[in-house]
N, C-alpha and C positions, 0 to 999 in steps of 0.2 A: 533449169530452174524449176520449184515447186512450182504450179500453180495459185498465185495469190487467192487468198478468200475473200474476195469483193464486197462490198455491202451489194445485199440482197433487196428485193422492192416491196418488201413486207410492208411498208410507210405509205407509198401510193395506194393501199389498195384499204384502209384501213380509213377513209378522211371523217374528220369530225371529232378524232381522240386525238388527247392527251397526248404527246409522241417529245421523249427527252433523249435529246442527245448525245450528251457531256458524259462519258461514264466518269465518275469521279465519286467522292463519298460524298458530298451534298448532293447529290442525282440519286444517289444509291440509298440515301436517306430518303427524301423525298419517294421515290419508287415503294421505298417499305412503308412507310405510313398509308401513300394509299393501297396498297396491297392490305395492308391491318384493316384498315376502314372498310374496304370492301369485304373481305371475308365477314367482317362482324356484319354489314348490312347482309349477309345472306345465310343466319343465324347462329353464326359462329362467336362466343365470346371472346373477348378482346383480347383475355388471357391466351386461351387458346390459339386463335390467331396468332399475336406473337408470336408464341413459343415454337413454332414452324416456320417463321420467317427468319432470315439471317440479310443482314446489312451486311455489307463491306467494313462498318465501323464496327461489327459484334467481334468481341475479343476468338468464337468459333469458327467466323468465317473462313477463315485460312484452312482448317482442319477439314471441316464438313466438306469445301470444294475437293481439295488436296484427296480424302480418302479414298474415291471413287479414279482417279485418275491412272490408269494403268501407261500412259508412255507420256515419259520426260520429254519430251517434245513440244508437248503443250500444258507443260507447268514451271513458265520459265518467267523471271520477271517482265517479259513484252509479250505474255498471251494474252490476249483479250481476257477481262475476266466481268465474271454476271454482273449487276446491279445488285441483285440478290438471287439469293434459294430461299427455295419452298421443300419443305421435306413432310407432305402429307401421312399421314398414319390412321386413315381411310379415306374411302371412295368421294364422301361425299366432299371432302377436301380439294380432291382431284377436281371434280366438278367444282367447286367454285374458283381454284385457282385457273381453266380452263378461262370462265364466264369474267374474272377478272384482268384475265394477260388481253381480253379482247378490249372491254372497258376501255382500262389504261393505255392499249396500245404500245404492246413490249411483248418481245417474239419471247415464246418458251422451248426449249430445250431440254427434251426429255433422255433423263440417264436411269437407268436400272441399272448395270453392273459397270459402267464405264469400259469394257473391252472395246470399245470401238478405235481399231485402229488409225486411224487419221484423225480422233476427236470432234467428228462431227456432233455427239451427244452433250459437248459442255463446251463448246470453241463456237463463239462468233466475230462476223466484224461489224455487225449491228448489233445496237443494243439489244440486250437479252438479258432472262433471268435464267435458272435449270429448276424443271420441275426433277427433283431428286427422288426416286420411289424408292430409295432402300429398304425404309419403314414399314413398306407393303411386301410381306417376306412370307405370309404365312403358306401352309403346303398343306392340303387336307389327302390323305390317300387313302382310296375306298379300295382294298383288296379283295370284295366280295365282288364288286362290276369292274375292278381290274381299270380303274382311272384314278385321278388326282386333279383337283383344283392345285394351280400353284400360280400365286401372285408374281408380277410384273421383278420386283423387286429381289426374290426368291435367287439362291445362285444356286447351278446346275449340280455342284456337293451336296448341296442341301435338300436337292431332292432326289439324290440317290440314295442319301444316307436315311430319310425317311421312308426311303422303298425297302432300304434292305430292315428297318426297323420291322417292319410288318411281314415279307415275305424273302425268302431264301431262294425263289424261284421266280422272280421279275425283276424288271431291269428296264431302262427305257434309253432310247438309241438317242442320244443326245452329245454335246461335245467332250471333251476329254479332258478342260480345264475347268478344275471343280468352280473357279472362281468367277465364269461366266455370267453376267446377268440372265434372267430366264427370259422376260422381256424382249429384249433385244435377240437372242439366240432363236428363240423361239419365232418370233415375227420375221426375221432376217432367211431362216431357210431352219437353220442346225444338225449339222453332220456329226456324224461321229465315228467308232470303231465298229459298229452293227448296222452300217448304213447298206451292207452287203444283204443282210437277213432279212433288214424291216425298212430297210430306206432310210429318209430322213424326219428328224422331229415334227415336222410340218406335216408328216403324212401320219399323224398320231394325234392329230389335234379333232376334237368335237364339239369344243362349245370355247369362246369368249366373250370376255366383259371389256368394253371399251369405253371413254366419255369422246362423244364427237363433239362438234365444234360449236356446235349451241350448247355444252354442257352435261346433255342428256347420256345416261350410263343406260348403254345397251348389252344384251346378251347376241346369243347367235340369232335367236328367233327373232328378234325385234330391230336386230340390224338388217338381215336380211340375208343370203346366202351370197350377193359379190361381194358385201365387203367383207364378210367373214371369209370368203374367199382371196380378197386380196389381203388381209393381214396374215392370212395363214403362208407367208413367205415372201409378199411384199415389201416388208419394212412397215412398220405398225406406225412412227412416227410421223408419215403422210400425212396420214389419213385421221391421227386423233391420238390421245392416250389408253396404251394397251392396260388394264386394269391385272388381268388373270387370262388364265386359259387353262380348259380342262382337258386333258391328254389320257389319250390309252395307252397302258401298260405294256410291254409285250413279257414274253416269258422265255427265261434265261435256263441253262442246267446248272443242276448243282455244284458240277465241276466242269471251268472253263480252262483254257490251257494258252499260255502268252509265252513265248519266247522273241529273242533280240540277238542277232547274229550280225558279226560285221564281215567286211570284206575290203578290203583296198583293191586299190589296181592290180597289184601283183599278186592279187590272190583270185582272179578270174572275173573281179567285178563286173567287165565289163559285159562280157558273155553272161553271166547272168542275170545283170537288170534287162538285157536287150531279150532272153527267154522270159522274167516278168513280164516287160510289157505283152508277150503273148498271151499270158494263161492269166495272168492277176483279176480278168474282169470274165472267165471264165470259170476258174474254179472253184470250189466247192461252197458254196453261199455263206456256210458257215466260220468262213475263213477272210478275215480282212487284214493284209499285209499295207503297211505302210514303211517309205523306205526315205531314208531321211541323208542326202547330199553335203557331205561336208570337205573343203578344201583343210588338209591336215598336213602339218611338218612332222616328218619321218625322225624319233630318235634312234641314237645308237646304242650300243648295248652300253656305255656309259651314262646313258640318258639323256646326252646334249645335243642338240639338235644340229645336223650336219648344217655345213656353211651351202655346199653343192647343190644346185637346182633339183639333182634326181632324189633330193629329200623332201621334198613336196609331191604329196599325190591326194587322191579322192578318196575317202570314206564312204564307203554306204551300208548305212543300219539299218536291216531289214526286223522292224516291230511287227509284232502279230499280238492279233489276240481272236482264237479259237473259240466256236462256243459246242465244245465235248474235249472228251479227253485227250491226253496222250498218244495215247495206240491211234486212236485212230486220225490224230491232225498225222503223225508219223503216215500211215497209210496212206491217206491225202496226198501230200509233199512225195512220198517215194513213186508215188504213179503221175500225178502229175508236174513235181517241179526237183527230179532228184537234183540239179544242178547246185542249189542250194546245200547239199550237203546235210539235211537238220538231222539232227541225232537226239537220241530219249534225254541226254543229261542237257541237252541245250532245252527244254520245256520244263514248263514250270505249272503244277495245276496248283488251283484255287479257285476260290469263289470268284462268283460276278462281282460283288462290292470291294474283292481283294483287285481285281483285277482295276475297277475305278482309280484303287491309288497307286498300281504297278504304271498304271499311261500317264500317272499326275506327276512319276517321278520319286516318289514316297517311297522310303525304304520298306523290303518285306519286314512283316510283321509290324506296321505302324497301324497305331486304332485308326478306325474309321473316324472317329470325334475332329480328326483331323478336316476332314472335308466342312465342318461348320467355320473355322478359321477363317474368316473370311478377308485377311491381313497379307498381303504379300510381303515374303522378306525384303527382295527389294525389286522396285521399278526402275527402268532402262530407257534409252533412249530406241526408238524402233519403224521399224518401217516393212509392210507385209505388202504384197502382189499376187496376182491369182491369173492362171491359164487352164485351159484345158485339150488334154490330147485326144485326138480321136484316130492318129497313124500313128502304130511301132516306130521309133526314134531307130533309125540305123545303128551300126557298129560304129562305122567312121564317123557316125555325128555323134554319137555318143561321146569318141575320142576327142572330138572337137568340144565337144560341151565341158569335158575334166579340162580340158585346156585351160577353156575362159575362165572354169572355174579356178584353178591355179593361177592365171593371172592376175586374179581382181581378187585372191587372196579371204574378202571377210563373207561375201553373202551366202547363203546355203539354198537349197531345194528341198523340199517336203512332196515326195509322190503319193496321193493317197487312191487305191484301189475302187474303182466303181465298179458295173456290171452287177449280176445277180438282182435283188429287187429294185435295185436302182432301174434298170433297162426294162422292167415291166410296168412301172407308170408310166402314164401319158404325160408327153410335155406341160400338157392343157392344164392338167387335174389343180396342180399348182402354181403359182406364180414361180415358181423355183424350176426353168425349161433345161437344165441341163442333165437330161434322163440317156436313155438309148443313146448308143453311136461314141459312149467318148469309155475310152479304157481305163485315164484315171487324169486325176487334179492335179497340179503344180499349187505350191506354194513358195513363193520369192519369198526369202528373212534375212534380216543385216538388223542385228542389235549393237550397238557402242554404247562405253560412258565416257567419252571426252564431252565436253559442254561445249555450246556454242554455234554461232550458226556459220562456221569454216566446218566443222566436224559435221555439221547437220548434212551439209550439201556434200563434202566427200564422200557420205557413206548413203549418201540420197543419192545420187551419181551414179557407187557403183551399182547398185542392184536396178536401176534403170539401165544398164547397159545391157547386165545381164538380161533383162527383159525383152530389151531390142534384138539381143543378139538368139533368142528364141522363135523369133518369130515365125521362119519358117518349118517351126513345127509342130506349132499349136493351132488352134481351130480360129479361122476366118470368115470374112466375113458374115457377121461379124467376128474379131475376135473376142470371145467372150470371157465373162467375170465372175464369180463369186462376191452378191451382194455383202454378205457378212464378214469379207476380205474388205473394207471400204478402202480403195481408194482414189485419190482425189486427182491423180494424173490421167484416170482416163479420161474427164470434164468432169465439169461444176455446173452449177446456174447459177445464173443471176436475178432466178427469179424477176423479170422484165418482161419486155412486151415479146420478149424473144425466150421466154422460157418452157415453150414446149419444143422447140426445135436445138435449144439448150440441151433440156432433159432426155432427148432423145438419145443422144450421143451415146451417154453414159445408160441411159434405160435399154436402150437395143443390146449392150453387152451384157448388164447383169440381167435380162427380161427374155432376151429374145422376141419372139411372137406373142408370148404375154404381156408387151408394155402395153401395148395400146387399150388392153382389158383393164391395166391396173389404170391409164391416164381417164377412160370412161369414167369410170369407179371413183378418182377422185374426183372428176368435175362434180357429179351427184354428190357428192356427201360432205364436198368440202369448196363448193363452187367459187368464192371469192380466195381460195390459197392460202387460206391462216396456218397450217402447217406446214409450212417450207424449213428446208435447209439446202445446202449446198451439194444433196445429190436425190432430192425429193421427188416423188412422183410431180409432174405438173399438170395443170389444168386442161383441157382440149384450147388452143388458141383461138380468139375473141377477133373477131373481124367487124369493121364499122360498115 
C-alpha cells in the first residue's frame, strides 16, 4: 500500500491564528476574502488583489488547478483540493502572500511547473492553498557575461529557446522535458543530457532571489552563502519561495550529433548493456548515452503478436546525444564501445536547440516555437523511482532483471550515464551528494490510463516489486534517491514532535552527508517550520 499522507503539524506550531478546517466552499470563501483583505492591507488594491485569488466557487478554479497538474493521480474527484490559489505576477505579491498564509494560518504549497512526481507541489491533507508561480515566467539572457535571470515559474523550453534566440553556441545542461518548471528543476538538483561535460544545473547557478518566512526577498548576498547554498539542490520549498535564479551559460558546438539504436535480447543486448555499464561513466565527456528498458511483445512477419512465451523479450534504446560531430562520436564508439555496432547512417547532426526537440520527442524539422507550448497533449496516470549503481550489474543478473522484467509485463528502467564532470565535484560543494563512485541512475516508470484506485495500486505494486527486486544491486546504506524523482514510499513526515528523525529517513537517501547541513540551515532561517510538506527538510529537534 501507498503511504497515506497524513495531516502534517503545521497547526501546533502556528498558536494564536486563525486555523479553518472544513475544506469546503464556505471555508474556501471565507479563506479568499481574507486573503483579499490582507493583500490590500499590505498595499495592494482590492482589484488587484482579487484578481489573483481564486475560490473554489470561481467559475477558473477548476482550470487554473487542473493546468499545472502533470499525473492523473492527483486530479481525481477525492484529491484533496486548495481552499484557494494565488497566482502572483510579481515579487512583491509573493511577499505578501508569504506574510499572509502566516497571518491566516493556512500552509502554502508552492508549484512552478507542477512536474513533481508524487504531487507534493499542490496535494495536501491539511488545509492549504498553492502559491501558483506560472505568472513569474520572465527569462532575461545576457550573452555578453554568458548568464540568464530566469524566474521560478519559467519552463526549461523556454529557456532554451531564449538561449538559442540570442546564441547558436550556448546551451545550458538542464532536463530534457521542455515542460519542466525552472523552479522546482532548478532547486531540486536538474540533470540532464550534458550532465557528463558540465554536471548538473545546480552546478551553474550564481545568484538567487527568494521571499523567506518573514516575507523579506533576499538575493545571494543578503541571504547569505548556506542557504543559497542549500537551495542551490536542496529543494527551494523548505526553506521559502524560490523567486529566480541567475545561471551560467555553458557553450555548446555548432554541430551536435544524437543517435537512437535499439537492441533486443536476440540481438546481443545483453552483452552490451553489461560492456556499457563498463565504459558509459568512462568515456569520452563529450558523450552521454542513455539506455531506456522496455518489456516488448515480439510480432510476426504478419504483425500479430505471437500467443507463445518466447514472443516476449527486452528492448533497450541506447539514446545519445554528442556534443561534436559525426566522425568523430563514430571514432569515440569504434575505440571505446564497438560492441554497439553505431554506423554513420545511424547519427544524425544538428544543432544544440535541434537536438532539445530530438530528447523532447519532436519530429525533425519541428520549429523551436514548440518548446513555448506550454500545454501537454495528454496527462497520464504515473508513478517514477529512482536508484543508483555503483557495481557493473552481472550477465546472469542481467538475465534475471529481463526476466522480472517480462514478468511484470508494464514497468520500464531509464539508465542514465554519470562519470566525467560528475566524478570531479565534491559531494559537499552541493546539496546534490550523488557525484564520484556511482556509474549511472536508474529510473523506475509504469504509466496507465485505467482510472481508479484497483489500477492505481496494480500498477503501484508492480514497479515497487520491481524496486524490491533490485535491491541487491544498487547502492546501500544508505540506499540512495534522486530528490527531484520524489517519491513518497521512501517516508514522509509528519511534521511532529518526531519530525526530524521522520526527515531523516528520507533526508539520508536523497542528502546523504549533506542532510544534516541542509537541517542546520533550516533551523536558522525557518526555526518554527512554516515550510513544510511531506518530504521537507526539518528542523534540528527541540528538547525540554
Amino acid at each position: 500500500m501507498e503511504m497515506p499522507r497524513n495531516s502534517f503539524g503545521l497547526l501546533h506550531l502556528l498558536p494564536g491564528f486563525l486555523f479553518l478546517f472544513v475544506s469546503s466552499y464556505a471555508t474556501s470563501d471565507s479563506v479568499y476574502y481574507n486573503f483579499v483583505r490582507c493583500l490590500t492591507n499590505h498595499s495592494f488594491p482590492s482589484d488587484q488583489a482579487s484578481s489573483i485569488v481564486y475560490a473554489q466557487t470561481n467559475s477558473s478554479f477548476p482550470n487554473v488547478l487542473q493546468s499545472y497538474i502533470r499525473n492523473q493521480r492527483f486530479n481525481t474527484s477525492s484529491t484533496p483540493k486548495p481552499l484557494i490559489i494565488i497566482t502572483p505576477t510579481d515579487e512583491s505579491q509573493v511577499s505578501a502572500a508569504v506574510i499572509c498564509s502566516r497571518n491566516i494560518g493556512i500552509q502554502p504549497r508552492i508549484r512552478s511547473g507542477g512536474h513533481d512526481y508524487d504531487g507534493l507541489s499542490y496535494v495536501s491533507d491539511v488545509p492549504f492553498f498553492i502559491l501558483d508561480l506560472f505568472n513569474l515566467r520572465s527569462i532575461d539572457v545576457n550573452i555578453n557575461d554568458e548568464t540568464a535571470w530566469v524566474q521560478a515559474g519559467a519552463t526549461m523550453g523556454e529557456l532554451y529557446y531564449r538561449i538559442s534566440e540570442k546564441s547558436k553556441v550556448h546551451g545550458f545542461p538542464g532536463g530534457v522535458c521542455p515542460t519542466l518548471g525552472a523552479g522546482g528543476h532548478l532547486s531540486g538538483g536538474g540533470y540532464g543530457n550534458m550532465l557528463r561535460k558540465y554536471g548538473l544545473s545546480v552546478d551553474h547557478i550564481v545568484d538567487a532571489r527568494i521571499v523567506n518566512v518573514n516575507g523579506c526577498i533576499l538575493d545571494r548576498k543578503s541571504m547569505g552563502e548556506d542557504l543559497f547554498w542549500a537551495i542551490s539542490g536542496g529543494g527551494g520549498a523548505s526553506f521559502g519561495v524560490i523567486l529566480s535564479y541567475k545561471i551560467k551559460l555553458v557553450k555548446v558546438p555548432e554541430i551536435v550529433t544524437v543517435f537512437r539504436v535499439e537492441k533486443t535480447l536476440a540481438e546481443s543486448a545483453t552483452d552490451i548493456v553489461y560492456k556499457w555499464q563498463h565504459i558509459t561513466d568512462k568515456i569520452d565527456n563529450d558523450l552521454f548515452m542513455r539506455l531506456l528498458l522496455q518489456p516488448i511483445t515480439v510480432k510476426s512477419d504478419d504483425g500479430s503478436a505471437k500467443a507463445d512465451e518466447s514472443s516476449q523479450t527486452v528492448r533497450v534504446s541506447f539514446i545519445s546525444l554528442f556534443l561534436g560531430d559525426a566522425n568523430r562520436l563514430i571514432s569515440v564508439m569504434d575505440k571505446d564501445f564497438p560492441e554497439l555496432g553505431l554506423k554513420k547512417e545511424d547519427c544524425i547532426e544538428m544543432s544544440w536547440i535541434e537536438s532539445v526537440l530530438y530528447w523532447a520527442n519532436f519530429d525533425n524539422g519541428t520549429s523551436a516555437d514548440v518548446l513555448l507550448n506550454r500545454k501537454l497533449d495528454s496527462v497520464g496516470y504515473l508513478k517514477r523511482k529512482s536508484d543508483y549503481v555503483q557495481k557493473p550489474i552481472s550477465k546472469n543478473d542481467l538475465e534475471g532483471l529481463w526476466k522480472k522484467l517480462i514478468e511484470l509485463g508494464k514497468p520500464g528502467m531509464v539508465f542514465n550515464s554519470y562519470g566525467g564532470r560528475m566524478s570531479e565535484i565534491p559531494s559537499s560543494e552541493t546539496p546534490f551528494p550523488h557525484r564520484a563512485g556511482n556509474i549511472f541512475k536508474i529510473q523506475y516508470s509504469v504509466g496507465w490510463k485505467e482510472e481508479g484506485d484497483e489500477a492505481d495500486q496494480k500498477y503501484l505494486n508492480l514497479i515497487r516489486e520491481l524496486y524490491s527486486y533490485m535491491t541487491p544491486f544498487v547502492s546501500n546504506s544508505p540506499r540512495a534517491a534522486f530528490l527531484n524523482y520524489r517519491d513518497v514510499d521512501i517516508g514522509i513526515n509528519h511534521n511532529g514532535k518526531d519530525s526530524y528523525q521522520e526527515g531523516k529517513v528520507y533526508g539520508d537517501k536523497y542528502f546523504l552527508n549533506n542532510f544534516q547541513r541542509l537541517v542546520i540551515v533550516k533551523t536558522a532561517v525557518d526555526p518554527e517550520n512554516f515550510f513544510q510538506y511531506e518530504q521537507s527538510i526539518p528542523t534540528l529537534p527541540k528538547y525540554d
